[in-house]
C-alpha positions in Angstrom: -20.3 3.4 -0.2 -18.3 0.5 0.4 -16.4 0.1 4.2 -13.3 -1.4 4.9 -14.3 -4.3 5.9 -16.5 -5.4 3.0 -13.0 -4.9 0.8 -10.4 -7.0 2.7 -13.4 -9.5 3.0 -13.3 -9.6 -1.0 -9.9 -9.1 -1.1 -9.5 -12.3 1.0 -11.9 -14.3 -1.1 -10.2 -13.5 -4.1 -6.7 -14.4 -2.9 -8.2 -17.4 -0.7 -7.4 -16.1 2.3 -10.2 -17.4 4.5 -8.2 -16.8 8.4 -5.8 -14.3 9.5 -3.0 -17.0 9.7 -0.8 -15.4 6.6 -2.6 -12.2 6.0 -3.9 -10.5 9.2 -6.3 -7.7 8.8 -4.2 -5.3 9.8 -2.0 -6.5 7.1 -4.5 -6.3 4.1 -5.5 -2.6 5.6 -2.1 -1.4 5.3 -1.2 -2.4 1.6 -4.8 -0.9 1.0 -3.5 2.5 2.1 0.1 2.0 -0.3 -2.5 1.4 -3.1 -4.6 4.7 -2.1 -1.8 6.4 -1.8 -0.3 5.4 -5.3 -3.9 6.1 -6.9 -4.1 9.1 -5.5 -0.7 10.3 -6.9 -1.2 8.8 -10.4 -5.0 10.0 -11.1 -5.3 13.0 -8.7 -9.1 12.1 -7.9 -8.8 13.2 -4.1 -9.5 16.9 -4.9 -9.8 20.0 -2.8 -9.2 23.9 -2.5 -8.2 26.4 -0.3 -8.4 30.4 -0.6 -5.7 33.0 -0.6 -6.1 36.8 -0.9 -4.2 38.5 -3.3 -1.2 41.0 -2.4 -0.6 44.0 -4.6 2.9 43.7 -6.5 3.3 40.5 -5.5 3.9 37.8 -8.1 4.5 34.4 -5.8 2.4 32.9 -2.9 3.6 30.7 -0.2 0.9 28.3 -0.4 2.3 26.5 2.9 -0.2 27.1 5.6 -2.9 27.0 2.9 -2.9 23.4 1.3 -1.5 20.0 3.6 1.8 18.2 3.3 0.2 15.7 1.4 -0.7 17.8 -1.4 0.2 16.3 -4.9 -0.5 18.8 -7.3 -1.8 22.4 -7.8 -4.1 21.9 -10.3 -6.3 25.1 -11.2 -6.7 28.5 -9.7 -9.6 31.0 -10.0 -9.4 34.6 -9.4 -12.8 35.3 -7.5 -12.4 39.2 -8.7 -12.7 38.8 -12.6 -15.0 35.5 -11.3 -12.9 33.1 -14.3 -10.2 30.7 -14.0 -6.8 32.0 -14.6 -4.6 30.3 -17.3 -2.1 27.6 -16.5 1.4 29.1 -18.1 5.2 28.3 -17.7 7.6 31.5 -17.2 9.0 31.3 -20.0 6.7 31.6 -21.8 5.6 34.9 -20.7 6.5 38.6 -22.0 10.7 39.5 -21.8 8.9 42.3 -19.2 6.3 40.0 -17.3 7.8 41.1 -13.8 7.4 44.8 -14.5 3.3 44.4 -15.5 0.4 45.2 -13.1 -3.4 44.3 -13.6 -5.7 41.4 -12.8 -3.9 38.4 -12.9 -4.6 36.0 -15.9 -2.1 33.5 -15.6 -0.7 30.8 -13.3 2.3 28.8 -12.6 4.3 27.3 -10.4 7.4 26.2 -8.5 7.5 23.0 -7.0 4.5 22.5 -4.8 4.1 25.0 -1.9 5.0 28.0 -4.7 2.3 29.6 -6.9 2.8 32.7 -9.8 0.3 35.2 -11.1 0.9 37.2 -13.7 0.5 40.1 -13.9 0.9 41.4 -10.5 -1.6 42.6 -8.9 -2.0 46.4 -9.0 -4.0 48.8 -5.7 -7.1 48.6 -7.2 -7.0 44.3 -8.1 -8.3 43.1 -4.7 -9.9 39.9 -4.4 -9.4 36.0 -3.8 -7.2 33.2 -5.8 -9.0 29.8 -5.1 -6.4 27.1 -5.3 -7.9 24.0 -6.7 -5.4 21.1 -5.4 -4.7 17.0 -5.9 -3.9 15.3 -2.4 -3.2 12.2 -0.7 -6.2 11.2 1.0 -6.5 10.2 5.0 -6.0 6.1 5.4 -8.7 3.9 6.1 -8.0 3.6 9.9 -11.2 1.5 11.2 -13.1 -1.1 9.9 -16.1 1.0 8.6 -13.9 3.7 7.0 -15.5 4.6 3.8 -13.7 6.9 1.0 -16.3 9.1 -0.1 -14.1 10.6 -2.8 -13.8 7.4 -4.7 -17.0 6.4 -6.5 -17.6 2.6 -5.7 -17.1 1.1 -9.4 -13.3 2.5 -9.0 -12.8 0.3 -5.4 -11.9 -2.7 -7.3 -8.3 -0.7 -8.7 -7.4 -1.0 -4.9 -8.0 -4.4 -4.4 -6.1 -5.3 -7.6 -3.4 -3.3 -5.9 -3.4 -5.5 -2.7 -3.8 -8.7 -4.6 -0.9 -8.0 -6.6 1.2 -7.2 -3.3 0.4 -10.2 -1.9 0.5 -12.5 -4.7 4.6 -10.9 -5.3 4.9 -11.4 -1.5 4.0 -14.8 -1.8 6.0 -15.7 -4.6 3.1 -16.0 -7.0 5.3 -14.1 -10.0 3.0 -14.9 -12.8 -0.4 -14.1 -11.0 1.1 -10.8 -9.5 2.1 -9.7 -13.2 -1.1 -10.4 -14.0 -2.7 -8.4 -11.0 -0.8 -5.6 -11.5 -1.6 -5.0 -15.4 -5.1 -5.2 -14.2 -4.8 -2.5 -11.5 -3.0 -0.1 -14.2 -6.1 -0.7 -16.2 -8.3 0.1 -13.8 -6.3 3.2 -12.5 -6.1 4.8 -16.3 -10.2 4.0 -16.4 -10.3 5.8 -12.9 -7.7 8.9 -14.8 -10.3 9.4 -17.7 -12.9 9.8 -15.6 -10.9 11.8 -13.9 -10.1 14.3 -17.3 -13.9 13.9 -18.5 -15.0 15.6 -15.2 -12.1 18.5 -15.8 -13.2 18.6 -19.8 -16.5 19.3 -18.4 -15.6 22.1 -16.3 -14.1 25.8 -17.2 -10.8 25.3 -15.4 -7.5 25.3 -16.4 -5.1 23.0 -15.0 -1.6 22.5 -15.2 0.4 21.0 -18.6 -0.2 17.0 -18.6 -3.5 17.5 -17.4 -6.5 17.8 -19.7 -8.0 20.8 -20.3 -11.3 22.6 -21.4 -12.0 22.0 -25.2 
């Protein structure tokens, strides 16, 4: 795993930045953290879940509590009971009569971010778990030997494309930033198909705009 340090010392060699004169470190560290955050947002790798039991009748969960703030998107949600993944769904979609059906829930969908669906509701005898797969914002590098462990090394160089292009713009260099930038949305749509292999490879389903098993 690559630290901190070794990618604003790249990230200084590329942009021939050899002393802190222009571009302190503290500098470089924070543009690194806009350009996690933005990769994190476009290509949801940072993944995690949380659990949440289920509640007869009910048809909506309050998820607040259960995932961060800095969750991006709910991405797939597996009922523990019936030990499968539920279906990703939109309302309307659903019978005239969804709201008045009970049984194990099959489908999923949402409202906003902090608001998750089943149907149908739950009935006394559908007990169990819903374990909410979720997209975040990972933490910032804060120290020099921070690592990301969630970002395989061969995906690093998107961020430092992302501060090179930031400082390039800030610097006035307008054709070299356009050029930085088209390379960092190359290498965040490589980083996004890696991304949707991993799900194709899986049994879950995620929400529309995502790709799904085949």
């Amino acid at each position: 795993m690559i630290q901190l340090s070794d990618i604003i010392s790249r990230i200084r060699t590329k942009h021939e930045q050899a002393t802190n004169v222009r571009w302190t470190d503290a500098n470089i560290q924070g543009i690194i953290n806009e350009g996690l955050e933005s990769l994190a947002e476009s290509t949801h790798f940072y993944e995690r879940y949380t659990t949440i039991p289920m509640a007869v009748s009910r048809h909506w969960y309050d998820l607040r509590g259960f995932v961060p703030e800095t969750v991006v998107r709910i991405r797939s949600i597996y009922n523990t009971n019936r030990t499968e993944w539920l279906r990703p769904e939109a309302v309307e979609n659903l019978p005239y009569d969804w709201l008045d059906s009970v049984g194990e829930p099959q489908v999923f969908f949402t409202r906003g971010i902090h608001w998750l669906g089943v149907w149908p509701k739950p009935g006394s005898g559908n007990t169990g778990f819903l374990r909410v797969h979720f997209s975040a914002i990972p933490a910032h590098f804060t120290f020099t030997q921070a690592v990301l462990r969630d970002l395989p090394d061969n995906h690093i160089p998107a961020l430092e494309d992302y501060a090179l292009y930031e400082m390039a713009a800030q610097d006035r260099q307008a054709a070299r930033a356009k050029t930085l930038y088209r390379s960092y949305l190359a290498r965040e749509k490589g980083l996004q198909d890696f991304i949707d292999r991993r799900l194709v490879d899986s049994t879950a389903g995620v929400m529309s705009g995502m790709v799904g098993p085949t």
